[in-house]
VOKOL-268816 format. One record per atom (N, C-alpha, C): residue in one letter; x, y, z. Coordinates in pm, 1 decimal, decimal comma. Layout:
% residues N
   code       east      north         up
      a          X          Y          Z
...
This chain:
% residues 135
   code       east      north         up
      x    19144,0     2341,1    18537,6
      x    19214,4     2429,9    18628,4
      x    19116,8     2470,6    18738,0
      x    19155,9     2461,1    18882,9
      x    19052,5     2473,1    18970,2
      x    19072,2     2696,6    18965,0
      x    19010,8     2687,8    19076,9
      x    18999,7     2836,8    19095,8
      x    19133,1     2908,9    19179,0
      x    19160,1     2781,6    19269,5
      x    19313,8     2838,0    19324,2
      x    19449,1     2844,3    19238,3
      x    19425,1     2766,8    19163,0
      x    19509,4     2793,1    19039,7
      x    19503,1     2909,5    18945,6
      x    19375,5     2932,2    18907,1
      x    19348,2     3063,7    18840,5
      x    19386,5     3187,2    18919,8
      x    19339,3     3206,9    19030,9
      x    19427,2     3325,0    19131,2
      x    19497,3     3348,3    19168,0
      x    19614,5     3209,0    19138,8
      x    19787,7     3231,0    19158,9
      x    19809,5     3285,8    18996,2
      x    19791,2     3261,2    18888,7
      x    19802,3     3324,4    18775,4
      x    19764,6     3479,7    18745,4
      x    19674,8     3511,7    18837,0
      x    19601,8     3657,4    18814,7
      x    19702,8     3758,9    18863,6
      x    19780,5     3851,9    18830,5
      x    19876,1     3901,9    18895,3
      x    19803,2     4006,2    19008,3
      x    19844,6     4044,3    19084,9
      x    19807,5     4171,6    19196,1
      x    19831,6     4321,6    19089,8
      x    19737,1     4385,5    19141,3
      x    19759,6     4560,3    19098,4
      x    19864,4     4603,4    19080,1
      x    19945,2     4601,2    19190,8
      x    20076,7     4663,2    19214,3
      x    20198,2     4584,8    19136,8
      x    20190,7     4445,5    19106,6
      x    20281,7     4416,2    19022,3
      x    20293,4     4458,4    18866,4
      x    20125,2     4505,0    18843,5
      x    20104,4     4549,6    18702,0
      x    20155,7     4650,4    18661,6
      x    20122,4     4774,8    18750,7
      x    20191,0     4935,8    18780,8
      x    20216,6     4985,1    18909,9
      x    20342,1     4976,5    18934,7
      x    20425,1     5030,0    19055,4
      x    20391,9     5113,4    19098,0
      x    20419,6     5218,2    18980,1
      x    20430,1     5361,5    18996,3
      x    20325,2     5438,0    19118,0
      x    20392,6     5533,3    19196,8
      x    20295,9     5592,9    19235,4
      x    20212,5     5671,1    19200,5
      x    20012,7     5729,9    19247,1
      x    19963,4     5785,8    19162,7
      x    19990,9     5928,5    19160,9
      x    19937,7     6008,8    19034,4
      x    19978,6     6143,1    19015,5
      x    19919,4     6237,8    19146,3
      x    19767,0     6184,0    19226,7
      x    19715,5     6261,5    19229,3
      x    19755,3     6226,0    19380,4
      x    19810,0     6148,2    19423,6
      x    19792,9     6150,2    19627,1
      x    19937,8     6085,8    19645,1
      x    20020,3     6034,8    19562,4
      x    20133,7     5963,3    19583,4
      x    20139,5     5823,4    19642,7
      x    20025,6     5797,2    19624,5
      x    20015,3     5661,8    19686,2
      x    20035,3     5532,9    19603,7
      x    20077,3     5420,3    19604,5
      x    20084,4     5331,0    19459,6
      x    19895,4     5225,1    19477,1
      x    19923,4     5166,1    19384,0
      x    19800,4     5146,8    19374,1
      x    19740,8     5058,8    19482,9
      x    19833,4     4985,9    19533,5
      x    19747,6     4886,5    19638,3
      x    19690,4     4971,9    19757,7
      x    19736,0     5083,9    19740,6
      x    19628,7     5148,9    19849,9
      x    19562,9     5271,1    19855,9
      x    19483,2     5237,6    19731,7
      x    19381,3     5280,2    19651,1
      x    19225,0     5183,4    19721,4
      x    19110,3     5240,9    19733,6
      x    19021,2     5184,4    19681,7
      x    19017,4     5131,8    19545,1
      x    18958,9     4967,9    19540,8
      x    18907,0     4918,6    19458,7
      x    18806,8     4880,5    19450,8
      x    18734,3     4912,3    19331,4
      x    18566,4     4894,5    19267,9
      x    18536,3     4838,4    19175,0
      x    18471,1     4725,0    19140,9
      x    18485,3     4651,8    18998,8
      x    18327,4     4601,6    19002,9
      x    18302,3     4704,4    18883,1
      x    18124,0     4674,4    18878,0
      x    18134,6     4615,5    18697,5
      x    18217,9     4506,3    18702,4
      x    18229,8     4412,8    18606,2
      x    18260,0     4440,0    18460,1
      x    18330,7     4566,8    18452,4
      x    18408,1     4608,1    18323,4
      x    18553,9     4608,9    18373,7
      x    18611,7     4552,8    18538,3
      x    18766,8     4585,2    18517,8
      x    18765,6     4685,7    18642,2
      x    18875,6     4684,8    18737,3
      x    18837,3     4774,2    18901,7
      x    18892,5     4858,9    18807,0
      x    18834,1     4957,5    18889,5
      x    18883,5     5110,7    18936,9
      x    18926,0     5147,5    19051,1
      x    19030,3     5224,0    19056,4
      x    19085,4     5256,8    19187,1
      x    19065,7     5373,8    19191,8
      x    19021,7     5411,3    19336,4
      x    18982,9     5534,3    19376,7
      x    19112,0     5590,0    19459,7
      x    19149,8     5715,0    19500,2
      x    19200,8     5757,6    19618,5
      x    19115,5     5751,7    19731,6
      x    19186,4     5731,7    19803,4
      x    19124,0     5764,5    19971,4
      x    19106,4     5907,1    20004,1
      x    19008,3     5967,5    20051,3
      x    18994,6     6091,5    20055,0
      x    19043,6     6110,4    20207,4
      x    19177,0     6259,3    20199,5
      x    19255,2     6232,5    20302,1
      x    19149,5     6321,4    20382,6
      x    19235,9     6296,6    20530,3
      x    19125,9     6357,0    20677,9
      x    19215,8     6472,4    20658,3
      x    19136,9     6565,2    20729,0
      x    19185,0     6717,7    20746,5
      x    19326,9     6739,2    20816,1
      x    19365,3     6625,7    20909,1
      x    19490,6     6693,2    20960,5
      x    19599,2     6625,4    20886,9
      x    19578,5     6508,8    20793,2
      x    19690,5     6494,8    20688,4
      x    19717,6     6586,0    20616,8
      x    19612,6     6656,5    20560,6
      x    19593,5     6811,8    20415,6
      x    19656,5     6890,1    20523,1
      x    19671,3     6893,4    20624,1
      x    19715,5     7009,7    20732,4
      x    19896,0     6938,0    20775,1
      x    19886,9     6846,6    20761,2
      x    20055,6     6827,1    20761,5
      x    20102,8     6818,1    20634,2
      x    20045,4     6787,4    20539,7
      x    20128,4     6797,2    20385,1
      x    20137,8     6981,0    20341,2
      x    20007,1     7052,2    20376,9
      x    20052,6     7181,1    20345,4
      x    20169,2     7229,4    20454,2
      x    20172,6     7171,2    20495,6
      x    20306,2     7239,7    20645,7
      x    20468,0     7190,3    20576,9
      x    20426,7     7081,3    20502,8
      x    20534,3     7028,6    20439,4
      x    20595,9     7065,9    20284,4
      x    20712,7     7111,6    20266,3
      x    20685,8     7187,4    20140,8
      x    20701,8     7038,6    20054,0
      x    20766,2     6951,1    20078,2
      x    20739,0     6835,1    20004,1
      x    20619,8     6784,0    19930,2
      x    20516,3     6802,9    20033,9
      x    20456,8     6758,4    20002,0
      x    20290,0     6865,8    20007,7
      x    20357,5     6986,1    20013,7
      x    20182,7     7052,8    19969,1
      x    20150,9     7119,8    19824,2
      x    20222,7     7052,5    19723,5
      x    20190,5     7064,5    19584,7
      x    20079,9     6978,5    19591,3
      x    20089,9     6857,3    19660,0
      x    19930,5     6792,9    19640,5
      x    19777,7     6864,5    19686,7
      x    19787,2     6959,2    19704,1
      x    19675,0     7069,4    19770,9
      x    19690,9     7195,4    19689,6
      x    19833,4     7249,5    19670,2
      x    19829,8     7373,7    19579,5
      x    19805,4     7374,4    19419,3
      x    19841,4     7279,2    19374,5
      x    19824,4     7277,9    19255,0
      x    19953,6     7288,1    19169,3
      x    20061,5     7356,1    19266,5
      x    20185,9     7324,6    19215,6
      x    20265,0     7199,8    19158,8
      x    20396,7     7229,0    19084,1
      x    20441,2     7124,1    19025,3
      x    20533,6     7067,1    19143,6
      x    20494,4     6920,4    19147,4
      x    20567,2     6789,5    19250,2
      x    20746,0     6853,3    19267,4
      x    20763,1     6910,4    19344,6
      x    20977,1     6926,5    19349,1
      x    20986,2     6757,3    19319,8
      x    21108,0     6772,3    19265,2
      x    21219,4     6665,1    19238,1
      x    21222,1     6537,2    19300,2
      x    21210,9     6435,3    19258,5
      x    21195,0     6284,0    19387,2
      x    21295,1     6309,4    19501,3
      x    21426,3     6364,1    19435,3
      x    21488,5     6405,9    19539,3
      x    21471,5     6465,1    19650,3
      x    21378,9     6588,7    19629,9
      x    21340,7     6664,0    19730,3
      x    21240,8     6629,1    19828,6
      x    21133,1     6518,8    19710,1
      x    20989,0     6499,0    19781,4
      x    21025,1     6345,8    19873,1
      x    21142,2     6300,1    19824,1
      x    21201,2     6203,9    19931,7
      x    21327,8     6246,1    20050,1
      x    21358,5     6345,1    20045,5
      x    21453,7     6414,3    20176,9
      x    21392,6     6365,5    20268,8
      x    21497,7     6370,3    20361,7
      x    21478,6     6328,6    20527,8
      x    21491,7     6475,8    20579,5
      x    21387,6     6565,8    20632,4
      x    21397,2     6668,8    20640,6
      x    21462,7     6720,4    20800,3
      x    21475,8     6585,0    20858,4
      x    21545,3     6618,7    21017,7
      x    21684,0     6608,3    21015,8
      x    21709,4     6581,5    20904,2
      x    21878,6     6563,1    20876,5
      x    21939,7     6770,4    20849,7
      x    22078,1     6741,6    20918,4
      x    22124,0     6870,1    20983,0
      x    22235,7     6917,1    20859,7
      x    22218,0     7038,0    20808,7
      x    22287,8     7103,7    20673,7
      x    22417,7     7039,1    20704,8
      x    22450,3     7032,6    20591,5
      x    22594,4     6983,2    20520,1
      x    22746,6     7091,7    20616,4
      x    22851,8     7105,6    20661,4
      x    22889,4     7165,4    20736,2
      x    22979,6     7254,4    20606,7
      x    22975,6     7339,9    20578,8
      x    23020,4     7491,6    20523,5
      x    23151,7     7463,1    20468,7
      x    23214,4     7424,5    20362,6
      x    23371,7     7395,8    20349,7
      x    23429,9     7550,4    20388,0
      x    23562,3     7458,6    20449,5
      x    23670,9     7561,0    20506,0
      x    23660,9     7669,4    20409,2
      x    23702,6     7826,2    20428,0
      x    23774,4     7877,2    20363,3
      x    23891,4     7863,1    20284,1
      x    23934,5     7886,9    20123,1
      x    24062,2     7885,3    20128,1
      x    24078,2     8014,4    20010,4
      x    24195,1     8080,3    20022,3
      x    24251,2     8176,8    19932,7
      x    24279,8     8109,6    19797,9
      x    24191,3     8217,4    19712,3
      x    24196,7     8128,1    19553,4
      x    24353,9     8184,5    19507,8
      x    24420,1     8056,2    19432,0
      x    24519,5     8075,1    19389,2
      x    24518,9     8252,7    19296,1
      x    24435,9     8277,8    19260,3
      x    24446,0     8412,2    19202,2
      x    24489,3     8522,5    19269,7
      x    24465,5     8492,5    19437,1
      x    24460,3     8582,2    19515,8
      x    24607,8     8597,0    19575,7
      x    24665,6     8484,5    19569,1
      x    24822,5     8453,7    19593,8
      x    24869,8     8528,8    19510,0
      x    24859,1     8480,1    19377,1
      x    24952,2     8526,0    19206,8
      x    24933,1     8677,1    19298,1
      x    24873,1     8779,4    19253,2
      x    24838,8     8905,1    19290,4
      x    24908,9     8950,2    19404,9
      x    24901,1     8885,0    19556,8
      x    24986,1     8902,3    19645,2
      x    25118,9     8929,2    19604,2
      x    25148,3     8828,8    19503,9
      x    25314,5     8879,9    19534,0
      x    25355,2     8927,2    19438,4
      x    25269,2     8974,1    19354,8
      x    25311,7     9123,2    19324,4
      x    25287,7     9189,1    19336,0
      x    25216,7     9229,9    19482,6
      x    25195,5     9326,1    19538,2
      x    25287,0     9354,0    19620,3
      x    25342,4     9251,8    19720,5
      x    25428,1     9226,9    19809,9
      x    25545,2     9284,5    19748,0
      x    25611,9     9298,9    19636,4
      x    25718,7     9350,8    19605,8
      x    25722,6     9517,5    19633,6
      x    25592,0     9560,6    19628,4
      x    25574,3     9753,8    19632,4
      x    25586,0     9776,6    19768,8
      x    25621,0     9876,5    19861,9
      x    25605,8     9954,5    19929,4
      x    25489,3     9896,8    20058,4
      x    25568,9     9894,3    20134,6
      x    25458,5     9828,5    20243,8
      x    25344,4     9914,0    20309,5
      x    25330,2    10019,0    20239,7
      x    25146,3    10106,5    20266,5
      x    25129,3    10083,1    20178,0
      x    25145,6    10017,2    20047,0
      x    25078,8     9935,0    19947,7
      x    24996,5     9821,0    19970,7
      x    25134,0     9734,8    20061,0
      x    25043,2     9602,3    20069,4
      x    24963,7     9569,1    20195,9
      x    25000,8     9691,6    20291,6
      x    24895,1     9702,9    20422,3
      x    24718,0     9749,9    20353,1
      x    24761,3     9842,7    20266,3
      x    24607,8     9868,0    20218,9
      x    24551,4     9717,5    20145,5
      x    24645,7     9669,6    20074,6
      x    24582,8     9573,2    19995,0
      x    24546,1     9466,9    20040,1
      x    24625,2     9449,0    20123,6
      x    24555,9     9327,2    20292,7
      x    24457,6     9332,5    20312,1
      x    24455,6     9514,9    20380,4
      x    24292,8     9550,3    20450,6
      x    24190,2     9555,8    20346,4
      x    24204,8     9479,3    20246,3
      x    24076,6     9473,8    20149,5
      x    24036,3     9353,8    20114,6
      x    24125,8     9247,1    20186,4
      x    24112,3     9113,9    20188,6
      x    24128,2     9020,2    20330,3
      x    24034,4     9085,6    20439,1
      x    24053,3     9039,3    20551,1
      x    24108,9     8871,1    20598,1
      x    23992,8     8828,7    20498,9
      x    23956,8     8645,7    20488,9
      x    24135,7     8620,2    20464,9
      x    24176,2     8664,2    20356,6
      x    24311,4     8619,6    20328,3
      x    24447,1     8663,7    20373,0
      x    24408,4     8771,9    20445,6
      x    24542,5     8838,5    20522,4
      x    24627,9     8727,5    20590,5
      x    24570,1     8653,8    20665,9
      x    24645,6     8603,3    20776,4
      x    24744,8     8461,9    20684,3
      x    24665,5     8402,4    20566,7
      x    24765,1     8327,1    20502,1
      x    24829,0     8385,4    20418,9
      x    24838,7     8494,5    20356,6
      x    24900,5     8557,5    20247,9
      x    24995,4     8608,8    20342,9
      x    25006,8     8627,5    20447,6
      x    25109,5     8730,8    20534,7
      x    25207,9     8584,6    20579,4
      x    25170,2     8433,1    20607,8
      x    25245,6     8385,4    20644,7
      x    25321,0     8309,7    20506,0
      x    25291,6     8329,6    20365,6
      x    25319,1     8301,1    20287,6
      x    25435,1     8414,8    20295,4
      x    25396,9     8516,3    20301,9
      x    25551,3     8657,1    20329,7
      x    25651,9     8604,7    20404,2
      x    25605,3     8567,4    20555,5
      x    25704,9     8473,9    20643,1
      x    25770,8     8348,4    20598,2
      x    25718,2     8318,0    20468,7
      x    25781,1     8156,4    20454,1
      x    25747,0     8021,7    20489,4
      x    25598,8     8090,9    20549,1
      x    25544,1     7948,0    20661,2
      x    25441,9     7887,4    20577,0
      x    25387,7     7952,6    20499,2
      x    25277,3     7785,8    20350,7
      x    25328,6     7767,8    20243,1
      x    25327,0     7704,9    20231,1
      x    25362,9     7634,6    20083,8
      x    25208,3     7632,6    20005,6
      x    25227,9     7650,2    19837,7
      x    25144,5     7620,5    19750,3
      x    25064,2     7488,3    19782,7
């Protein structure tokens, strides 16, 4: 077997263990490697000051400086320029209906007070009085 044969057999680092490391998040191929003939060692790269100065700016990613525990892959992989989720509509919980109309049967300074204690739902509970929503 020549030697180019032997080094297509030798697998690469990164096919051995994927994973990224605990201590910088980096996977192994970009690590220093050192092999003083027991087997490499991979080192981290020791980061420059204004990376440690954008990862602490980042809450993703300044557990690697605090000492804190890593948030969720989920979190530590967010796209953090992406714009909040948009607020679902309001809607009157069916509980709030049931209750309406039996309120609606008493005395209408009954159900004017009981309105004014449910601003959010006045305006559909009043057209539910008119006949105009359906369940």
């Amino acid at each position: 077997m020549n030697i180019a044969a032997a080094h297509m057999l030798e697998p690469e680092p990164i096919e051995i263990d994927p994973r990224p490391c605990e201590l910088c998040g980096r996977t192994i191929d970009q690590h220093e490697c050192v092999d003083q003939g027991e087997g490499p060692e991979f080192h981290c790269f020791p980061d420059d000051d204004i990376v440690a100065q954008w990862e602490l700016a980042d809450p993703r990613d300044a557990w690697r400086h605090t000492g804190e525990v890593p948030p969720a892959a989920d979190v530590r992989n967010s796209d953090i320029s992406a714009r909040p989720a948009k607020a679902p509509q309001y809607r009157t919980p069916q509980s709030t209906v049931d209750a309406f109309r039996l309120v609606a049967g008493r005395d209408v300074a009954h159900l004017r007070a009981w309105l004014g204690n449910r601003p959010k739902d006045a305006p559909y509970l009043l057209s539910l009085l008119e006949g105009q929503a359906h369940d």
